[in-house]
Structure formats: structure tokens, C-alpha cells
N, C-alpha and C positions, 0 to 999 in steps of 0.2 A: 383223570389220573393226576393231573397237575394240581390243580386248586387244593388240593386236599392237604399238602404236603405247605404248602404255602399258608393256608389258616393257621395251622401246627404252629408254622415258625412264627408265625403276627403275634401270635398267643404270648407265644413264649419272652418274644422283645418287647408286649407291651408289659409285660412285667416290669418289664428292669427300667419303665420312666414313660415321662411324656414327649422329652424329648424322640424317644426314640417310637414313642406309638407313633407322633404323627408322623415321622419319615417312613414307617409301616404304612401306614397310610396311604400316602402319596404311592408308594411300591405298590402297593394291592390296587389303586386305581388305573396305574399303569401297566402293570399287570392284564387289569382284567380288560383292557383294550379301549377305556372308556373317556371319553374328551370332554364332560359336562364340568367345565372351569369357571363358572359364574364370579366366584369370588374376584378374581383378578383383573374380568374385564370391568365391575364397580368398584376399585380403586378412590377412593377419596382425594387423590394426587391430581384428576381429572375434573375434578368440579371445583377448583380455586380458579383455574382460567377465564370463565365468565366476569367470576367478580372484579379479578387485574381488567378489563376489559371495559365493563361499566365507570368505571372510576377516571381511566382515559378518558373517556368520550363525553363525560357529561363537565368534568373541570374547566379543560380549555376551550371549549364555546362560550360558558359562563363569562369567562373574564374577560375576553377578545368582544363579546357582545357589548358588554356594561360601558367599556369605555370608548369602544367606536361612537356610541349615541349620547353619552353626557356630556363629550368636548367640544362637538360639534355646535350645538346652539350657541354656549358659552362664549364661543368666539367669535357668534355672526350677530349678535344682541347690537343693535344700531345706536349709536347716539343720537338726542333727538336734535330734532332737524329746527336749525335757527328758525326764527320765527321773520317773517316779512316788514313786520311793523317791531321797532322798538315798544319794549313799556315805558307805561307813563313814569316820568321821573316824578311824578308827587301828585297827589290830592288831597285838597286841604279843603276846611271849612272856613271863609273868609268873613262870616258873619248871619246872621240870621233876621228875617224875618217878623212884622209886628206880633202874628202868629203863630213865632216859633219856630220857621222852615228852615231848613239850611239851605243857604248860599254857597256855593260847593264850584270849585276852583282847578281844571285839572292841566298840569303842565306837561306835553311830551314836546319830544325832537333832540336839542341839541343845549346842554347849561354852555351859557356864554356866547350861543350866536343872539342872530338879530332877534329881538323879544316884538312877539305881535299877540296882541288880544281879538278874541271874538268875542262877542256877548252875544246870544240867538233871541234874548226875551227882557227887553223894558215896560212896555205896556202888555198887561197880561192877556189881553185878548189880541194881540197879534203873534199869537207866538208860532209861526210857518217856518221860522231859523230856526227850531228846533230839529228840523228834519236835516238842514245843512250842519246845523254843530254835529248829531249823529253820524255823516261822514266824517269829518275831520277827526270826529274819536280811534275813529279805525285806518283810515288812510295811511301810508309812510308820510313823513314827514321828509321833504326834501333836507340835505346837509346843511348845516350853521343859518340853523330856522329853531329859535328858544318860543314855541306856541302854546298859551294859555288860552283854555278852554271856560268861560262862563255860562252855559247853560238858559239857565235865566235870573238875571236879580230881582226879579216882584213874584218872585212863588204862590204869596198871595194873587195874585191876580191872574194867575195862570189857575190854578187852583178853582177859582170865582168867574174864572172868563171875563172876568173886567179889565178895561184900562188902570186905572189905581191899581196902590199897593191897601192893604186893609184899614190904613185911615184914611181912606180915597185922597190919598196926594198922587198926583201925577209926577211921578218921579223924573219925567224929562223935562220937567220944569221946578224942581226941589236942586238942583247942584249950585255950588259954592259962585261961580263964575257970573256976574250982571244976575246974582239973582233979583229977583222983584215978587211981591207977592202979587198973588192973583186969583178971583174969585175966590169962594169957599166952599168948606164941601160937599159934594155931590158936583159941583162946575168938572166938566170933562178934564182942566187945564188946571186946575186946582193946584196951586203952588205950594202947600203947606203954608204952616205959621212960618218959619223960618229958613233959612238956609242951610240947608243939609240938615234940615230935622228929621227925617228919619230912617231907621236904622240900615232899611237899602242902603240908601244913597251912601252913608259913611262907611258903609263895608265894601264900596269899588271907589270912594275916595281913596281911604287905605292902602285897596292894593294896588290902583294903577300908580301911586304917589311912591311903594316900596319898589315895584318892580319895571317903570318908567318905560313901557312899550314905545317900540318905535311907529307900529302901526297898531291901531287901534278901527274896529269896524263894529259896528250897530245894527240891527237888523229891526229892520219897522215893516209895517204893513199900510194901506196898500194902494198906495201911488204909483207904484213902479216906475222908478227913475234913481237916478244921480244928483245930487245938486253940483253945479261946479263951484272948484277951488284953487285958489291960487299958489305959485309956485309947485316945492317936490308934491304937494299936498292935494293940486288941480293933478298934475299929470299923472298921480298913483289912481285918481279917482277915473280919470278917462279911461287910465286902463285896465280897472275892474269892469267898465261898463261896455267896453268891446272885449273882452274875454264871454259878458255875459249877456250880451244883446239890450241891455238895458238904455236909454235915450240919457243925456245928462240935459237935467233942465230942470230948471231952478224949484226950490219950495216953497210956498205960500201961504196965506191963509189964517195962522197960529200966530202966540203971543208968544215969541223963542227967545225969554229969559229963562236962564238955570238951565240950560239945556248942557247933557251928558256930554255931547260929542264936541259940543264950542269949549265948554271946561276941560275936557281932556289935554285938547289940543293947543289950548294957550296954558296950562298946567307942564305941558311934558317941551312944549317949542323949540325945539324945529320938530318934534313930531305930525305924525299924520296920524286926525282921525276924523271917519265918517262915518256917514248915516247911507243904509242901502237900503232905500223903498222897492219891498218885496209887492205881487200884486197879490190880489185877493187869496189866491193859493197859489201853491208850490208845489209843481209834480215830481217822482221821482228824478224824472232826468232833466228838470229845471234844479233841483237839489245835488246833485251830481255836480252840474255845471257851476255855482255856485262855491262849493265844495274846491273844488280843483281851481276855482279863480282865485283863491284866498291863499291858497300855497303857491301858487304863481306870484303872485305881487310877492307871495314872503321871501322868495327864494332871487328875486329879480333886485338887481343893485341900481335901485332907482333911489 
């Protein structure tokens, strides 16, 4: 009996608009007892929350990440670590060879301390100081110690395994100092034509004459000993040869004009320079020992 009276009137208001059908509407749902409200609980108002939501969470870890880990390295990056050994303050070519080789000259330690020269190589087939010049390349150099490195000056004959330089002159018997001639070539003692005729010999005239070493040492094979000498020049020599087990006792034998280490040493005066008879070989830790005698006499105010 109800419903019937109610359609009637829905009829008649949905006439008059839309406004008022759908408030009909809503009247005739509640009316008829009925709760099926779909519309209301999907809301479009309820599905922005997610998104407000993703947009938090993914921003601030982003930025708080990025910069926790790119400042960190940035400011534990190590400077590098000094090194034990100064570099060499210079390497220079001091002259060349009959056949071209460079004679090569390397100065570390200290410009303006005491200046000492090594040679490792005059006669080419004794060249065993080579293995001692290889430490002193690398060693510290003790303080106000100016050390010059010469390697070998008869490259030729290091090269060749011979005594001679490539015009078989014996270049310990070619220096400026009482030279004299002697034999010709092929003679083991072969003095050259002349005095400082070749081009070795003039390229460690040159430089022991520019840079006036106070010590000056030669490395020969294979006598093994010291010669003695007199004055600062005896007791420097005594005490490389108790630093290095070596006997001091005199050399013999040879025809010792133009000899490198007598020229040196009346050339630079009051300098000191010698000759160190290596023996036949030179083992590592005879090289070693060697090595460390040479920076001791440099370093020692004798």
C-alpha cells in the first residue's frame, strides 16, 4: 500500500528537474530500506594518499644516500707518501764513446756538500763495480754528501768484454798526468798515440776538472786489495779497506804512467783518489758491503 503512493509522487518531481529526480532518488532508496552505497565508499579523495606517500619515501633516502658516500673518499684520498731516497739532481751525458756510446754521469744527495766520484768500469772486462754502482743508484745518500755516479767510461769495452776502449788503448794508461807511451795496439797496456787521445779519457778529464771531487774511487778487478797512501789520502784508503775486509798492500807488476787515479789526485790536490782491487767476482752481499763503505768514507769528516 505504501510504495504505490510514493512511485506517483517520484513521477511527478522527476518532472519538475534533475535536481530534484536525484534527491527522489536517494528518497525511494531510503525508502525502500536498501544500503547498497557503492558510490561513496570509491571516492576518488581516497586514492591520492598513496601517491603523497611514494613521493616521501623515495626523495629523502635518495639525497641523504648520494652524499653520505661521495664525501667520504674525497677527504681520506692520502697524499703520497715521501719517498726514502731523494731524486737524482741530474743526469747528464759527459761524453761518448769511439763507437758512439754514451758516457752518462748521474749526480744525487746533497748540491754543495762534500763532492765524491765513483767510476764502476775503466777496463771493460772488469766491470764487477757495476753491481756496487747499482746500489749507490738506489741507496739514501747520507746529509752534505754531493755523489756522482759514473757507471762505466769504456762502454766499448764493456760491450766487447775487452780491457781497451775500441782503439784498444788502455785508458788507465792514456790520462794527461806522467803520461808516456807504451806498446802498440793489441799490447794489453797500450797507451795510445798520445795523451788523452781519446775520447773516454777527455770526457772524465772534463768532468772531474768542472766538478773537482774531493773523493774520487776506481773499481778494478782482480787483485783484491788497497794500495797504501799517504797522508788524508793513506788513512781514507785504510778505511775503506777495514769497512770492507780488503788487505792494503801495495800494486805491482804494470807500467803505471797516465794512470786515471794518480792524475785525478795530483789534478784536484789535496784531494783523494783510489783504486779498489775487486777479486775475481763480487757477490751480492760483497756488493752490499762495498756500497755502504763508499757512503761511509763520504759522510765521515776525515
Amino acid at each position: 500500500m505504501l510504495r504505490r503512493p510514493v512511485l506517483i509522487v517520484c513521477a511527478v518531481i522527476a518532472a519538475a528537474g534533475p535536481a530534484c529526480a536525484s534527491e527522489a532518488v536517494t528518497s525511494a532508496a531510503t525508502l525502500a530500506g536498501t544500503t547498497t552505497i557503492p558510490a561513496t565508499t570509491t571516492s576518488p579523495a581516497t586514492t591520492t594518499s598513496p601517491a603523497t606517500t611514494i613521493l616521501a619515501t623515495t626523495t629523502i633516502p635518495a639525497t641523504t644516500t648520494i652524499l653520505a658516500t661521495t664525501t667520504i673518499p674525497a677527504t681520506t684520498i692520502p697524499a703520497p707518501a715521501p719517498t726514502t731516497t731523494a731524486p737524482d739532481i741530474e743526469s747528464r751525458v759527459v761524453g761518448t764513446s769511439v763507437e758512439g756510446r754514451d758516457i752518462t754521469a748521474v749526480r744525487r744527495g746533497e748540491v754543495g756538500g762534500r763532492v765524491v766520484l765513483v767510476i764502476g768500469v775503466i777496463h771493460g772486462d772488469e766491470n764487477d763495480g757495476l753491481a756496487i754502482l747499482d746500489r749507490l743508484h738506489s741507496l739514501p745518500v747520507p746529509p752534505g754528501v754531493d755523489l756522482w755516479l759514473v757507471d762505466q767510461m769504456n762502454p766499448d769495452g764493456v760491450a766487447a768484454d775487452v780491457r781497451q776502449n775500441a782503439n784498444q788503448v788502455d785508458l788507465n794508461r792514456n790520462f794527461p798526468y806522467d803520461w808516456g807511451p807504451i806498446g802498440v795496439p793489441g799490447d794489453s797496456q797500450y797507451a795510445g798515440p798520445s795523451a788523452a787521445s781519446e775520447p773516454e779519457t777527455q770526457a772524465m778529464v772534463a768532468l772531474i776538472t768542472e766538478i773537482r771531487p774531493d773523493i774520487i774511487i776506481w773499481y778494478h778487478q782482480d787483485l783484491y786489495r788497497i794500495a797504501p797512501g799517504k797522508g788524508r789520502d793513506g788513512v781514507i784508503r785504510e778505511r775503506y779497506a777495514e769497512l770492507t775486509g780488503l788487505p792494503v798492500v801495495s800494486i805491482t807488476g804494470g807500467t803505471y804512467t797516465g794512470v786515471a787515479a794518480t792524475w785525478a789526485r795530483r789534478t784536484i790536490e789535496p784531494g783523494v783518489s783510489f783504486i779498489v782491487e775487486l777479486g775475481p767476482s763480487v757477490t751480492n752481499a760483497e756488493a752490499d758491503t762495498h756500497a755502504a763503505a763508499v757512503l761511509t768514507i763520504a759522510s765521515e769528516p776525515i
